[in-house]
C-alpha positions, 0 to 999 in steps of 0.5 A, a space after each residue: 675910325 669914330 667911335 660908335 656913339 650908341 658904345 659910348 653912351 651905353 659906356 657911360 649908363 654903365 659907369 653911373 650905374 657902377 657909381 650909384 652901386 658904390 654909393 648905396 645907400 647914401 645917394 649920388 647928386 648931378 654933380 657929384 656924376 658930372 664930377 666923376 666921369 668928367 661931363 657936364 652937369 647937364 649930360 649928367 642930368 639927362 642920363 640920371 633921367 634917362 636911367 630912371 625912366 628905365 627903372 634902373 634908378 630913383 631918385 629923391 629930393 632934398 629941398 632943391 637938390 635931387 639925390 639918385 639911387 640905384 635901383 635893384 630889379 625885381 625878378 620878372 621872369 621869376 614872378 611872370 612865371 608865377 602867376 597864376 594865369 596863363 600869360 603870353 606876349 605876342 610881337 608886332 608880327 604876332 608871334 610869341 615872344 614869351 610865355 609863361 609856366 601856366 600857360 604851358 600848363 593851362 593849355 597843355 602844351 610840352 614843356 620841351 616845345 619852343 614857343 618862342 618866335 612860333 606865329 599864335 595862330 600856326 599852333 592850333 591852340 585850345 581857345 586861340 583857335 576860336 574865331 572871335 578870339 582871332 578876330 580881337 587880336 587882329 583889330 588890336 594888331 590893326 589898331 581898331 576898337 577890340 573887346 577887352 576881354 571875351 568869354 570862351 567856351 572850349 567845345 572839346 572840353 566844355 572848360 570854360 575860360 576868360 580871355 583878357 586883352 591889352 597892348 602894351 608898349 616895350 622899351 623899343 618901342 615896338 606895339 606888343 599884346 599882352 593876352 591873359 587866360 583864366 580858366 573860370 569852369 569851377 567859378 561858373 559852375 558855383 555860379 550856376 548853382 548860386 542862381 538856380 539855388 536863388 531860384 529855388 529860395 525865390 520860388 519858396 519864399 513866393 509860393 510857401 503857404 506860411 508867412 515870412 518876414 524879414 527885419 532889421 534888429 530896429 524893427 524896419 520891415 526889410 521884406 515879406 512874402 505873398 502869404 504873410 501879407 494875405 495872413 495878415 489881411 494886406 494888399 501891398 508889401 508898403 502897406 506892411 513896410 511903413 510898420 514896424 515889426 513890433 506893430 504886428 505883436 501884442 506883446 513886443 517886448 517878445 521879439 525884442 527879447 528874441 533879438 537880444 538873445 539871437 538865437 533860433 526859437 519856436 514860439 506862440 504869438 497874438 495878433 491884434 488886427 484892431 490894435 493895427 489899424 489903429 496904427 494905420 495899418 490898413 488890415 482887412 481882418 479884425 479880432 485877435 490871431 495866434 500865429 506859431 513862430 519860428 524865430 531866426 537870425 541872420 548871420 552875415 557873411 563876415 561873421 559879427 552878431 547878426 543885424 537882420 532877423 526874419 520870421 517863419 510864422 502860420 495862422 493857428 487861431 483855428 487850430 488854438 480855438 479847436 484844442 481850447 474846445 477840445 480841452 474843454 470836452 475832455 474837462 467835461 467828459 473826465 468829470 462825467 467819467 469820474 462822477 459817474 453814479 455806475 462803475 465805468 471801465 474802459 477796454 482795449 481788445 486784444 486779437 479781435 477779441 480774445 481777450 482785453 485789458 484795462 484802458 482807463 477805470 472810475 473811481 466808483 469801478 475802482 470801489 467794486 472792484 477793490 483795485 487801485 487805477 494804477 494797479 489794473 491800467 495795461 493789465 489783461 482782464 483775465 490775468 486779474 479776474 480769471 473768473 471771467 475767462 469763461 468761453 460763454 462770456 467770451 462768445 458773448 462779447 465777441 458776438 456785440 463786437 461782431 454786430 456792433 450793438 450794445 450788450 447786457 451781460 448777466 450778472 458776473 462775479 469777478 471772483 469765484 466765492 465771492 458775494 459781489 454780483 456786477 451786472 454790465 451794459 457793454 457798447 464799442 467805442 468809435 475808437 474800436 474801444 470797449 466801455 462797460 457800465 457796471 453796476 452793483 447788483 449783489 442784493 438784487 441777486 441775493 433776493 432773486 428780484 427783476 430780470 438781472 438774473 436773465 442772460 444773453 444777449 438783449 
């Protein structure tokens, strides 16, 4: 009887690899294997081939000769089942010839169920049961064009998968497909709310009424919004981009400063829209503008000192001419109130009336009355001068309060016994206030002279 000549080769792979196994790690030339096992050089030589072809040696040069090593496996069923995404290899037949622990798991078949040899299709899987799924493991079956990977909505779970394709080729040559699952529901979702958050930032950065301009720390206009270009009197974002940042300030040296200093901070700065066109910056305003800013950097993503800065700025020039002016009429009015020639008080009311305290006091009402300011601010009017707390006089007040028309008090003494006669000119305030002249009448009083001894109200 003949020898199997399959047994005989497989005999002799397997004393080349005994012989590699002994010579590790040195190595084992041709003909050293040749010399062994009693073959030619060239039957050596294409089994060495052949062995390294399958993986199961290497080999090496050294000028001209070649030295072969043994290989040492990796654990393939250990790392297939490792991986991270669903694996499964289907035959020629299109049953399944392996899969792994994630596939299992992913798809939530019983570990105790034999998949092996089972057809893909008798299984009733989630996503493998989908038409287009079907359909592209047919045309790789068939050898037509196929999609490399397909996205697949499961309609049972809503859990969203990425289903890739590939054909592979075994050791028997035999046409095999690798088919790859990854569930990407959560990658989805962050990507949903990534765009509609980019949405919501897009929308923003178009329709806020502020401006906002983003920069490089060399002072290049990267990108502006609708409103900082109508604030600034421009048409078109190149009108803007062919300046650089610096242009838009008076005083440069700020921002510069800010991108120094990369931090977060508020500040007030100049415009000069005449100074810019002379930068050929076609603006359609002129003067000088104040903006309030917010300065930002930008943090990259990987960390480092930030490269792009943006600023968060609104027209103030209105509102800065408004407090100038209006710092000026409180200059103004102060020096009236102070200068004053009559005593003037400034009341606040108490419950519609019933009683009042001290808001404010000139000097000269500071000389009548013997108090400091700061002794009589936030007291009840009563409580100092008791005197006072007469319900004639109350009902007096009370009555101008009620009609809104200024009211001439008789002459009053703040303190019983005392020499001192004030008479007062009392009117509301706009801000529901009660101012009161007052003016020093005790000589007149003494000598009965004119109509300051009347009372009531004129």
């Amino acid at each position: 009887m003949m020898d199997d000549p399959a047994t005989e080769y497989q005999e002799q792979f397997t004393q080349i690899l005994d012989l590699l196994e002994r010579h590790t790690p040195t190595g084992v030339s041709v003909t050293a294997v040749a010399r062994e096992l009693g073959i030619t050089r060239i039957s050596a030589a294409k089994y060495l081939e052949l062995l390294a072809a399958n993986g199961d040696a290497y080999m090496e040069r050294f000028g001209q000769k070649k030295l072969y090593r043994r290989s040492h496996r990796l654990p393939l069923r250990e790392i297939f089942d490792r991986m991270p995404n669903a694996l499964v290899i289907l035959n020629t037949d299109l049953q399944i010839l392996t899969v792994n622990a994630s596939f299992v798991a992913t798809l939530n078949i019983q570990s105790s169920r034999n998949l092996v040899g089972v057809p893909l299709f008798d299984l009733d899987l989630p996503v493998f049961s989908e038409p287009s799924v079907r359909r592209n493991i047919e045309r790789i079956h068939r050898s037509e064009t196929y999609l490399n990977e397909i996205q697949i909505i499961d309609e049972r779970t809503d859990r969203i998968f990425l289903v890739d394709f590939a054909p592979i080729v075994s050791r028997t040559e035999s046409p095999e497909i690798l088919i790859t699952l990854r569930e990407i529901t959560a990658l989805k979702k962050i990507e949903i709310a990534l765009k509609n958050s980019e949405r919501k930032i897009a929308t923003l950065f178009g329709t806020v009424p502020n401006g906002i301009i983003i920069f490089a720390s060399g002072g290049a206009i990267l990108s502006a919004n609708p409103a900082s270009l109508r604030i600034l009197g421009l048409h078109t974002f190149e009108q803007l981009s062919a300046a650089s940042i610096f242009t838009l300030a008076c005083s440069p040296g700020t921002l510069e400063s800010l991108i120094h200093a990369g931090k977060v901070t508020e500040i007030e700065l100049a415009c000069d829209f005449d100074r810019m066109k002379g930068e050929q910056i076609p603006s359609a305003k002129s003067g000088v503008a104040y903006f309030n800013v917010i300065f930002t950097p930008i943090r990259p993503d990987s960390g480092g000192p930030p490269d792009e800065f943006a600023i968060l700025f609104k027209d103030i020039t209105s509102d800065r001419r408004e407090r100038r002016n209006l710092t000026f009429r409180e200059s103004r009015y102060r020096s009236l109130f102070e200068n004053a020639y009559s005593g003037v008080i400034v009341y606040g009311v108490i419950r519609d009336g019933e009683g009042f305290v001290f808001k404010d006091i000139n000097r000269v009402a500071e000389e009548i009355l013997g108090f400091k300011k700061k002794e009589l601010i936030g007291q009840n009017v009563w409580n100092v001068f008791p005197a006072l707390a007469e319900p004639g006089l109350l009902k007096i007040v009370q009555e101008a309060f009620s009609r809104e028309r200024p009211v001439f008090l008789p002459p009053l003494q703040y303190r019983k016994g005392d020499d001192v006669w004030i008479w007062h000119y009392l009117f509301k305030l706009p801000s529901g206030e009660l101012a009161s002249i007052m003016i020093d009448v005790s000589t007149e009083v003494r000598d009965g002279n004119g109509p300051l001894s009347g009372t009531g109200i004129r």
